[in-house]
C-alpha positions, 0 to 999 in steps of 0.5 A, a space after each residue: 583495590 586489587 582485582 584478581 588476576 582472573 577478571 582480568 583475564 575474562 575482560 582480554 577475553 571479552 574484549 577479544 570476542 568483541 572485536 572477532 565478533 565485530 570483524 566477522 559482521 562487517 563482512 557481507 555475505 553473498 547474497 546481501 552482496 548480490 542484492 542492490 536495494 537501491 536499485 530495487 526499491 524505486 521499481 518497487 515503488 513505482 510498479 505499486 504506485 502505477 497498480 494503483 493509478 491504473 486501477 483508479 484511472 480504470 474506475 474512474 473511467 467505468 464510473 463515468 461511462 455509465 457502465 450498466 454493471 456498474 449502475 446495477 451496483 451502485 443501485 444495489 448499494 443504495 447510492 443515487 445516479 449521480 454518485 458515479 459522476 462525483 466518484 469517477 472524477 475524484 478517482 481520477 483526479 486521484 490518479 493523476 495526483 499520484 502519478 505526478 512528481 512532488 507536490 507531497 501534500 497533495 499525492 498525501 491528501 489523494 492516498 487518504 482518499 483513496 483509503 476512504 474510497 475502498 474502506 467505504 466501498 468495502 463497508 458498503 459491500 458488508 452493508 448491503 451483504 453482498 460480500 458472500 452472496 448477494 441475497 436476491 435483490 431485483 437487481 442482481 436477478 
């Protein structure tokens, strides 16, 4: 069976495009050019990871130093003394986990911590209401 001429004619035409199209996006314009995503992206990952570390080794220390803030908190929450001891050793054990090269298992299981610590920090916060204000408690007046 005979095609007619002009089928032909759109195929050259689309081949044609498709290679002009193809040729006209190897090329890389000038400021993906100038982007080195190699470079940028460990200094990314490292300068999150050590936000994080520094603000678990920060709570970490806080919580167990007794801070007097911190002890109004936790009473206010509800949560008994010796909690600060229990939460200031895991958070720095966190820390430590997180900073240390490989042991991938490990800095996992310290993230899901981390990630249980604040979402609970958070609920307790929602809990005891003292997100948008703290409602009166004696320990806060």
């Amino acid at each position: 069976m005979n095609m007619p001429d002009r089928f032909d004619e759109e195929a050259e035409l689309h081949t044609q495009t498709t290679k002009t199209f193809r040729h006209a996006t190897d090329k890389k314009s000038d400021t993906a050019a100038r982007i080195d995503w190699n470079r940028i992206r460990p200094i990314a990952f490292w300068a999150t990871t050590l936000v994080i570390a520094f603000e678990l080794a920060s709570g970490s220390v806080w919580n167990l130093m007794t801070i007097e803030w911190v002890e109004l908190q936790m009473q206010h929450l509800g949560y008994p003394h010796y909690f600060d001891y229990i939460s200031g050793t895991w958070q720095g054990a966190a820390a430590v986990a997180i900073i240390v090269p490989r042991f991938p298992l490990i800095k996992e299981w310290a993230y899901a911590g981390v990630f249980l610590l604040w979402t609970g920090a958070a609920a307790s916060h929602l809990a005891a209401a003292t997100v948008l204000s703290c409602g009166g408690c004696r320990c806060c007046s």
